[in-house]
C-alpha positions in Angstrom: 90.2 108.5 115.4 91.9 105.4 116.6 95.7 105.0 114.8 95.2 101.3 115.8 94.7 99.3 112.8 91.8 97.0 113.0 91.8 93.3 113.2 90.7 93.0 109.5 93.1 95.3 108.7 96.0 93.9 110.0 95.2 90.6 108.7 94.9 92.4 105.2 98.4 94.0 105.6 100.1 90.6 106.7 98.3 88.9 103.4 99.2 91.8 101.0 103.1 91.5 102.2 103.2 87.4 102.1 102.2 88.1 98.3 104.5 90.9 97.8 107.0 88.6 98.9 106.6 86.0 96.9 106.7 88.5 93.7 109.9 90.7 95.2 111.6 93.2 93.2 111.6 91.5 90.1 108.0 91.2 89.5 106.0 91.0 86.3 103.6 93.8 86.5 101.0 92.1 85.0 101.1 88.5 86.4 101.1 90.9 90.1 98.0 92.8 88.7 95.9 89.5 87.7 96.7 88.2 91.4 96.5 90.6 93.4 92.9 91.7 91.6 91.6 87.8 92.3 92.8 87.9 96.1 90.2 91.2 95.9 93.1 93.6 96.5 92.6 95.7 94.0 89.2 96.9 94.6 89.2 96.6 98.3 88.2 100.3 98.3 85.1 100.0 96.0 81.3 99.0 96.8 80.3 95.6 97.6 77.3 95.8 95.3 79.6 96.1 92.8 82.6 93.3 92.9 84.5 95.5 95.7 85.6 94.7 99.3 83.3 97.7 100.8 86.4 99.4 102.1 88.2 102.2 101.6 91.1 104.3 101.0 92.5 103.6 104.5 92.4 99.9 103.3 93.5 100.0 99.5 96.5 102.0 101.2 97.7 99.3 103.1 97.8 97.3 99.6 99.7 99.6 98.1 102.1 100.3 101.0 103.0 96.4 101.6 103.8 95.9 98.4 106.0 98.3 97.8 107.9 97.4 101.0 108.5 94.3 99.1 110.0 95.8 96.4 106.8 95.6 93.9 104.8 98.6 94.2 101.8 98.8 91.6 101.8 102.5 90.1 98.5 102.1 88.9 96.9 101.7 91.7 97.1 104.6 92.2 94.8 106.2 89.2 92.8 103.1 88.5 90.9 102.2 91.8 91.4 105.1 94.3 91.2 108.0 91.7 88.9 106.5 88.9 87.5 104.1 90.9 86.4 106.4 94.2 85.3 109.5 91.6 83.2 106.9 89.5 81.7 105.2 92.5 81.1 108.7 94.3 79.8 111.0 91.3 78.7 108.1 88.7 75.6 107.5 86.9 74.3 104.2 87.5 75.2 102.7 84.3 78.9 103.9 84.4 79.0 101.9 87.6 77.8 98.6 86.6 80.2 99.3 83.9 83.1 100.4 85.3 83.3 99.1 89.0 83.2 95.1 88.7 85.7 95.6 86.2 88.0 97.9 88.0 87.7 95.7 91.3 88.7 92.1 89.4 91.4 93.6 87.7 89.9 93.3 83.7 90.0 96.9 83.1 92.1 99.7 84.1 91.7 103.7 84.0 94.2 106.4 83.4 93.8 109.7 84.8 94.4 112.4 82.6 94.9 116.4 84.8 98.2 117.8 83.9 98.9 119.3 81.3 102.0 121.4 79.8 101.0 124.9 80.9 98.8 124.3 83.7 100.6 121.5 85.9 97.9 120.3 88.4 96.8 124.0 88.6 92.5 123.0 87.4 92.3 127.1 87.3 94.3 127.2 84.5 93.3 123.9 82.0 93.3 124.5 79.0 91.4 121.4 77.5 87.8 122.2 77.1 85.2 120.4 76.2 81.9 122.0 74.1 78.5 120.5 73.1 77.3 119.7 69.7 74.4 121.7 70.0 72.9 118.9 66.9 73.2 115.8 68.7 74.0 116.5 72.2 77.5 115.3 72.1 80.9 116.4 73.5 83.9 117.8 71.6 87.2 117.2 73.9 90.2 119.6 72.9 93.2 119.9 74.6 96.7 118.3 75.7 98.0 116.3 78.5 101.7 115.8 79.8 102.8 112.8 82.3 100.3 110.4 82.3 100.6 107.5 83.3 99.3 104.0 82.4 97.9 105.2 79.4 98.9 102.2 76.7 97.4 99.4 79.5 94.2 101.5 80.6 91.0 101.0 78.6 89.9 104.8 79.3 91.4 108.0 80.9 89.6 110.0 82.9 90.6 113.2 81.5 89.7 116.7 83.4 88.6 119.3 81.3 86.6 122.2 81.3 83.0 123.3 79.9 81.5 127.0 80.0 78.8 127.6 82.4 75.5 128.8 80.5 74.9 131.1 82.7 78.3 133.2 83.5 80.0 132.1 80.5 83.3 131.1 83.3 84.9 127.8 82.9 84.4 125.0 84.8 86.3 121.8 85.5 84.6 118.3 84.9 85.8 114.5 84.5 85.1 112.8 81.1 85.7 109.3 79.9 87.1 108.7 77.1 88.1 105.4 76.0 91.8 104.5 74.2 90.8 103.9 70.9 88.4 106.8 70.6 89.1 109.1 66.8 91.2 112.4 67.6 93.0 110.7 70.9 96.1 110.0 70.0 99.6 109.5 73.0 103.1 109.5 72.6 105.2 108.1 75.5 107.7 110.2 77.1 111.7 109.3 77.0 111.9 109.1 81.2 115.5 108.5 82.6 113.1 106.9 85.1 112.7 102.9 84.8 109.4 102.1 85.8 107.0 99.3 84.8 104.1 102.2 83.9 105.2 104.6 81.3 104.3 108.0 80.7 103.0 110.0 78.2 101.8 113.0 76.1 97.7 113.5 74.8 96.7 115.2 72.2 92.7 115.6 71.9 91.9 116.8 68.5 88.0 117.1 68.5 87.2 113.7 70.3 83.8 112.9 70.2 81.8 111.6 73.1 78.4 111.0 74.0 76.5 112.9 76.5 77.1 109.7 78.9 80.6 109.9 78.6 80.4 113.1 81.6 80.7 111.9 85.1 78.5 113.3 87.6 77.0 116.5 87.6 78.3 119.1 85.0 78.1 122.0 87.8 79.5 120.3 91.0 83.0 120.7 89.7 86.0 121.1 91.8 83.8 118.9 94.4 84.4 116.2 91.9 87.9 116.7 90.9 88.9 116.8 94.4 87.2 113.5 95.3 90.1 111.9 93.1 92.7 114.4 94.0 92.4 113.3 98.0 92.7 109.7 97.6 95.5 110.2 94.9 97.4 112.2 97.6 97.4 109.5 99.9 98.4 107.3 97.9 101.5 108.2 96.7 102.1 108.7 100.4 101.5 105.0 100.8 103.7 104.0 97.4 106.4 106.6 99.0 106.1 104.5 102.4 106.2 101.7 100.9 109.7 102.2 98.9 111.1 104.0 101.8 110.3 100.8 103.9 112.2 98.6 101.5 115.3 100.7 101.0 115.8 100.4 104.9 114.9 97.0 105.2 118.0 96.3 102.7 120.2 98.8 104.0 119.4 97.3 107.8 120.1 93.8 106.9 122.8 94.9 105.3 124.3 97.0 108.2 123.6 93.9 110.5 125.8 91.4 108.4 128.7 93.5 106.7 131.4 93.2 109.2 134.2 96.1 109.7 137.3 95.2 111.5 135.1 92.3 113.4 132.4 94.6 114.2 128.9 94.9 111.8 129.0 98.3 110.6 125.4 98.7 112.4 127.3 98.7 115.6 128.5 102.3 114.8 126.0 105.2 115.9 127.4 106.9 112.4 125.3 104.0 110.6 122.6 102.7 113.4 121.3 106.6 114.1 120.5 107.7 110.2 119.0 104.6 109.7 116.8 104.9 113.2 116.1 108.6 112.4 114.7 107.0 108.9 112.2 104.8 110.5 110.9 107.0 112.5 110.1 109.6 109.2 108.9 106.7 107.9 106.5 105.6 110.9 105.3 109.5 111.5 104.5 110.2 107.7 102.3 106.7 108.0 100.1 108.0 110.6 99.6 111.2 108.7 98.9 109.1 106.2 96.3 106.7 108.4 94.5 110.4 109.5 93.8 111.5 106.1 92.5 108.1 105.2 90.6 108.1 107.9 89.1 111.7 107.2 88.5 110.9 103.8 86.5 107.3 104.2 84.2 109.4 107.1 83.4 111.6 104.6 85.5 114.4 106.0 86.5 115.9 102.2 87.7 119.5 103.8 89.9 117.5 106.3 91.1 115.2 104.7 92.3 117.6 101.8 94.7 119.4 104.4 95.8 116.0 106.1 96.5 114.2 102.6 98.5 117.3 101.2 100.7 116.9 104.7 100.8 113.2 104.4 101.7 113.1 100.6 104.7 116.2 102.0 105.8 113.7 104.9 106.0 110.7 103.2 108.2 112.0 99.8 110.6 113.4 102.6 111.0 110.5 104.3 111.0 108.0 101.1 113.8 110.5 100.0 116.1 110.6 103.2 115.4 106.9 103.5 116.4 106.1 100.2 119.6 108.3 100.5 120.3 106.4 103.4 120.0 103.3 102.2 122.5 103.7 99.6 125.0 105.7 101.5 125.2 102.8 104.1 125.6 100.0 101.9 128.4 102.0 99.7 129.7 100.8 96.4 127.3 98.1 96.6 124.2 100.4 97.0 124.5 101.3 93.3 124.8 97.8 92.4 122.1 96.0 90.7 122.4 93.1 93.2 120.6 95.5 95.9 118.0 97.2 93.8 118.4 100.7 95.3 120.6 102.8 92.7 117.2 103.1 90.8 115.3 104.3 93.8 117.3 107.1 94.0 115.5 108.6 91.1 112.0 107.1 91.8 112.1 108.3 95.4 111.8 111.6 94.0 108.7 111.4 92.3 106.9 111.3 95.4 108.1 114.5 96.1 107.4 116.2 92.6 104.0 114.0 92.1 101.0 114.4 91.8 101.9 117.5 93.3 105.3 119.0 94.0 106.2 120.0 97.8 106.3 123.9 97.3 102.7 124.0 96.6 101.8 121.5 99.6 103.7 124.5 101.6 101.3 126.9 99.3 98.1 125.0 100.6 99.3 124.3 104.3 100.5 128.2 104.5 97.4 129.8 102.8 94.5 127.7 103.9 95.8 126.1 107.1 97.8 129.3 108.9 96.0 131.7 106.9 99.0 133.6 105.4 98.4 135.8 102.0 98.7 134.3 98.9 101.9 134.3 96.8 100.1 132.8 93.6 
């Protein structure tokens, strides 16, 4: 694979960062969402046949990335396009495309996507929301609960991962349903977060909610297959929206370092301030190209690959949003937990790339079980 960004995609990042900086930090989510979605930026990564730029992850993460180095990152990007979005166009029936897709891609209708849930974390061997036929008119009963979800009160449906029994073993299974906001029985309640963020979070219940047989996506046996055509892009993603916030808590703490002046000198002159800072950038810089190799896996069609190289990229990138962030902050002082700077509540965000979608202990779990071949601990 080449680490050098196409022409196309070069022009896309230097487009995606003049609009971030027109928006800066204190964007309106929504009037962000409507623009970026008619520049074609939000469903860069879907099919042209249906409304989307014919890209793909490797592209829709340069949109994310850019705009969070300007200081407007769009959470839902996240769930709605590369999750929803990829899983729907992947494993979707024909009319949950031509529903779904256009609308995704110009920005009219967003997705949730609903995995974790209060005992089970991310762990799909352990979901406990299951989903049974009504053996008298083919429809599905949805049971279950659902913790940190985000997006849910602005998304028209959540893609909610349960499980159904296999006929013939009687073992559960894991499979994607969609079930739209206002269905009877699905009810959210948004979390208190200490966290300030533009997307909120929140608790489902599903009490018997009722969906037609269409409301499955894909094949009812493929799976984890499925599940971990979401789960991939997801991964890299956050990598990208960890990139991106680590990128704009140097930039201020650079320009920062370059104009505060110490006894005549810029504080940036001292190795104490200029090395931390250069040690950050180059975090930064090597989580990207992590980043770049599971996108690039993943778009080839690479799915094994690109599940090891995402799970590093997503480890990488929280690390180095994390050190960059704490960086940041020490360099400017006092004034780092000023509002003026916007970094104090970085310092809090940056640590959701490290606990989300997946915390760091089980990336060491994958990378230590499936890529070195150790024994499992779990």
């Amino acid at each position: 694979m080449s680490t050098i960004e196409t022409e196309e995609q070069k022009a896309l990042r230097s487009a995606v960062a003049a609009l971030g900086k027109r928006h800066g930090r204190n964007y309106d989510r929504e009037t962000l969402w409507a623009e970026a979605a008619k520049l074609g930026y939000l469903g860069v990564n879907l099919p042209e046949a249906y409304g989307g730029g014919g890209g793909g992850i490797s592209e829709l993460s340069i949109v994310l990335e850019e705009l969070g180095a300007a200081g407007c990152p769009l959470l839902m990007m996240v769930v709605s396009p590369a999750i929803c979005g990829t899983v729907i166009a992947r494993f979707g029936t024909d009319a949950q495309k031509q529903e779904w897709l256009p609308a995704l891609a110009d920005g009219t209708r967003t997705m949730a996507f609903g995995i974790t849930e209060p005992d089970a974390g991310s762990n799909s061997h352990r979901i406990t929301t299951t989903a049974r036929r009504d053996p008298d008119t083919g429809d599905w009963l949805l049971t279950g609960r659902k913790v940190f979800i985000s997006g849910v009160d602005i998304a028209d449906a959540t893609l909610i991962v349960g499980r159904t029994e296999d006929a013939r073993t009687g073992t559960l299974k894991p499979c994607l349903f969609i079930v739209p906001r206002d269905a009877p029985g699905f009810t959210r309640r948004q979390i208190d977060m200490e966290l300030q963020a533009a997307e909120k979070q929140f608790e489902l219940t599903l009490d018997d909610v009722r969906l037609p047989a269409d409301a499955l996506v894909g094949d009812e046996d493929a799976g984890l297959l499925q599940l971990f055509a979401g789960l991939n892009p997801e991964r890299i993603m956050t990598a990208a929206f960890a990139i991106g916030m680590g990128r704009y808590a140097l930039a201020q703490a650079i320009t920062y370092a370059r104009d505060r002046t110490v006894w005549k000198t810029p504080i940036g002159a001292h190795q104490a301030i200029a090395h931390p800072l250069a040690q950050a950038h180059i975090d930064l810089e090597l989580a990207r190209l992590m980043m770049q190799k599971a996108a690039y896996l993943y778009d080839a069609g690479d799915d094994i690959g690109a599940g090891e190289a995402a799970n590093m990229a997503k480890y990488a990138a929280g690390e180095a949003c994390v050190r960059a962030v704490d960086q940041a902050v020490h360099t400017l002082g006092g004034n780092g937990l000023t509002r003026e700077f916007g970094l104090a509540s970085l310092i809090t965000a940056a640590r959701v790339a490290r606990i989300a979608p997946v915390s760091r202990e089980m990336i060491l779990n994958y990378v230590s079980h499936q890529t070195l071949g150790l024994p499992k601990s779990y």
